[in-house]
DOTIVEX-296233 format. One line per 5 residues: their letters; for each residue x, y negated, z negated of C-alpha. Coordinates in Angstrom, 1 decimal, padded with zeros to 4 digits. Last residue first. Layout:
DOTIVEX-296233
a> X,Y,Z ~ ...
***
This chain:
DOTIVEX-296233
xxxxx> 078.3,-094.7,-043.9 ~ 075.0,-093.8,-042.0 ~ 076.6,-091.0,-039.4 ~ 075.3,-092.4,-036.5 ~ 075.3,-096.3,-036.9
xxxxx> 078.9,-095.7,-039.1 ~ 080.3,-093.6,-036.3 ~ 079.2,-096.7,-033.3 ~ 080.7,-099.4,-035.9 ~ 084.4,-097.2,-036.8
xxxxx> 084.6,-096.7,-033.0 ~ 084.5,-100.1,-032.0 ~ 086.8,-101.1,-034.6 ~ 089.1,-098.3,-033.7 ~ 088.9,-099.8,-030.2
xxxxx> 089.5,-102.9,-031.2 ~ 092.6,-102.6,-033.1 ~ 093.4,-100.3,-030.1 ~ 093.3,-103.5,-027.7 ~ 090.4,-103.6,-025.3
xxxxx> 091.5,-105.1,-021.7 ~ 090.7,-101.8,-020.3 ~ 087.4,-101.5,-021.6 ~ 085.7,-098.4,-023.2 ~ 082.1,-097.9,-023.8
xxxxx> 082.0,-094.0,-022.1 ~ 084.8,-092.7,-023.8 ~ 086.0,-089.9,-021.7 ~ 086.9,-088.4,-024.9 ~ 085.8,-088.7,-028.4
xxxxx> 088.6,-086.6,-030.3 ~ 086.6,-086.1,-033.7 ~ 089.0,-084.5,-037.0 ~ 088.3,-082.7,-039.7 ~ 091.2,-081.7,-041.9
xxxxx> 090.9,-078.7,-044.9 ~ 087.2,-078.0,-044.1 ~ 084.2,-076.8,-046.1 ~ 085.3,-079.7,-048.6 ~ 082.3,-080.4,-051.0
xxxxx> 085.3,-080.6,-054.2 ~ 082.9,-077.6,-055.9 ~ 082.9,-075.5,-052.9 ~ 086.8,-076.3,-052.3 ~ 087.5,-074.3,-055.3
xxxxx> 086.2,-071.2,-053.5 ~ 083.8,-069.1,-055.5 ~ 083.0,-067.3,-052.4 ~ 079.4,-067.2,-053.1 ~ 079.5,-071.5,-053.0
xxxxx> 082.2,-071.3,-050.1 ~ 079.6,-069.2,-048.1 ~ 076.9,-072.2,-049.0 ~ 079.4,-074.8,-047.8 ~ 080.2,-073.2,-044.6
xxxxx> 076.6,-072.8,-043.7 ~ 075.2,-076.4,-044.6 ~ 078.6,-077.3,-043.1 ~ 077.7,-075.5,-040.1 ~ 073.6,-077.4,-039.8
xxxxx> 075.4,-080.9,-040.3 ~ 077.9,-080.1,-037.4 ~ 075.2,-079.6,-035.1 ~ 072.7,-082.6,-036.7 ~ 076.4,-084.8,-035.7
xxxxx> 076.3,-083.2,-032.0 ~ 072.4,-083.9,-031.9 ~ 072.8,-087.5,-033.1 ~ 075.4,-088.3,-030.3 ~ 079.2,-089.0,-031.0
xxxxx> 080.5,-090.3,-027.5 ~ 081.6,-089.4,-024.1 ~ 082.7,-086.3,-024.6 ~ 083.4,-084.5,-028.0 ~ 086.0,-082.7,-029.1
xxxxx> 085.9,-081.4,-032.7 ~ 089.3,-081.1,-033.9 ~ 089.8,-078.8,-036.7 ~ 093.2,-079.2,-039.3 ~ 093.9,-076.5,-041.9
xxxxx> 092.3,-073.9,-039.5 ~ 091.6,-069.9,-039.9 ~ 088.8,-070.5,-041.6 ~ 087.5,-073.2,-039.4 ~ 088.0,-071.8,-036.6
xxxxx> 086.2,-068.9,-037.7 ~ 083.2,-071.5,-038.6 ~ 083.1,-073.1,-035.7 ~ 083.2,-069.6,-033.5 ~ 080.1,-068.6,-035.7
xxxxx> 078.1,-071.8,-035.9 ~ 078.2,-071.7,-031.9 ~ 076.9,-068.2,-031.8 ~ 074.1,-069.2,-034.5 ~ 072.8,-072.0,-032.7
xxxxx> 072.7,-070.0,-029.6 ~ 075.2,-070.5,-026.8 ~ 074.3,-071.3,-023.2 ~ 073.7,-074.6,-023.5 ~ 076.6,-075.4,-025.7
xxxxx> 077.0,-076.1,-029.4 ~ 079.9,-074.8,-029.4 ~ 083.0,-075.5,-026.6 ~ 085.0,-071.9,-026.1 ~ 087.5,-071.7,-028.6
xxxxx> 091.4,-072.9,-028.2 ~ 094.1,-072.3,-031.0 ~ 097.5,-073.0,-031.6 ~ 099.4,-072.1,-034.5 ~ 101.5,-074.3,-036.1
xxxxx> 104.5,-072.9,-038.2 ~ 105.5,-075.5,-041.1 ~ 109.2,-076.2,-042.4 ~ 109.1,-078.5,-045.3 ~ 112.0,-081.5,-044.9
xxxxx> 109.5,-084.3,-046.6 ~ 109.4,-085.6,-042.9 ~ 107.4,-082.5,-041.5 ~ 110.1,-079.6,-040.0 ~ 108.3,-077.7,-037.0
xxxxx> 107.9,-074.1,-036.0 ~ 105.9,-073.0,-033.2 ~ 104.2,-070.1,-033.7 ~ 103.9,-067.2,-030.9 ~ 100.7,-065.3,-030.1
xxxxx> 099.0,-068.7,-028.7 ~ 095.0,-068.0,-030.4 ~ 092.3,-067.6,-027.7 ~ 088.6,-068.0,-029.6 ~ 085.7,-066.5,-027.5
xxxxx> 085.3,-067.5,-023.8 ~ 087.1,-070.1,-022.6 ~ 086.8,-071.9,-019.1 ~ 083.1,-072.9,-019.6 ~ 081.6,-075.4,-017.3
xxxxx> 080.9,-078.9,-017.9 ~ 083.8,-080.2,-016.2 ~ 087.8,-080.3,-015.9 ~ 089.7,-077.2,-015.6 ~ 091.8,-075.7,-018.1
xxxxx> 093.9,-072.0,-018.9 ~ 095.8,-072.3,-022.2 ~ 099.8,-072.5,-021.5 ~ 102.3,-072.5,-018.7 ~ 103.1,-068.8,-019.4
xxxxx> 105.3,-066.7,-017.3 ~ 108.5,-067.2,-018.9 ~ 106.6,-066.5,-021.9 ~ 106.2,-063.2,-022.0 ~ 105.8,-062.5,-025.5
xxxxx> 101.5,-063.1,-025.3 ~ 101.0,-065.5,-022.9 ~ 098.0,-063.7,-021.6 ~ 096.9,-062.2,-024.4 ~ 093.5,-060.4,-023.5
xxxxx> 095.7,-057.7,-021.6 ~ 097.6,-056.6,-025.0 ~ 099.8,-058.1,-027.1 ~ 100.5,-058.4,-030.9 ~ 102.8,-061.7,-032.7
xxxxx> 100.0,-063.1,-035.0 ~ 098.1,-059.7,-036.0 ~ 101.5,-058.3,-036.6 ~ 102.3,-061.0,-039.0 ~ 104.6,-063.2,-038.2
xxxxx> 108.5,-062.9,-040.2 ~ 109.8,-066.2,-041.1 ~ 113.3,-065.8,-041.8 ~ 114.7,-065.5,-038.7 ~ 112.7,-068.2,-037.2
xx> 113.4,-070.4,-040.4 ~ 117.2,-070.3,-039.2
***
């Protein structure tokens, strides 16, 4: 099996009291959540155990979850939140940025102001993304608690919806 064969790195698979799911899962019921404005993470968590899953094309892949505190915050720094976004982002192929409500200038200036950062680190790097403009494998926005949404909206229209209120703010 690919479990046997793929052997995690000690960094991926170690335990101590910060891990709380750590190898004993029987206890575990996943990332600690509560609804609201206050934090519940603090730092980035990573799940010590991969889960492996076979894509269409027949590859095996081992996902590794992550959860960071939310950047950008009111009690984070500029620089704090640029930090956490851009670990994630190292250590990501796909980023979701969660947003509530709706994509707001100030959350779009944010994640201007990292990929300034991320692009100029992957300029000294010599990365060959640098030169593609690609500071991130997959970037994705999950806008939630979507504060224009009807009931009786279909999800034709809601992408539609969507697509017009990220073209107004992101000038595409």
């Amino acid at each position: 099996s690919f479990n046997a064969e793929f052997q995690a790195p000690e960094w991926l698979v170690a335990q101590g009291d910060c891990l709380q799911e750590g190898q004993r899962a029987s206890d575990s019921h996943g990332f600690h959540w509560r609804p609201g404005m206050d934090k519940c993470t603090e730092g980035i968590w990573v799940w010590s155990i991969p889960f492996v899953r076979q894509l269409h094309s027949g590859e095996k892949v081992a996902l590794v979850l992550m959860d960071t505190q939310g950047a950008w915050d009111s009690k984070m720094t500029k620089e704090q939140s640029a930090t956490v976004f851009g670990l994630t982002a190292v250590l990501s192929s796909k980023q979701i940025y969660n947003i509530s409500k709706q994509i707001q200038e100030d959350k779009v200036e944010n994640l201007h102001f990292f990929m300034e950062v991320a692009s100029a680190a992957l300029r000294v790097s010599g990365d060959e993304n640098a030169q593609q403009g690609k500071p991130f494998q997959c970037l994705e926005f999950l806008v939630r608690d979507w504060a224009n949404f009807d009931d009786d909206m279909s999800v034709k229209d809601c992408v539609a919806q969507m697509k017009e209120h990220l073209d107004q703010h992101m000038g595409e």
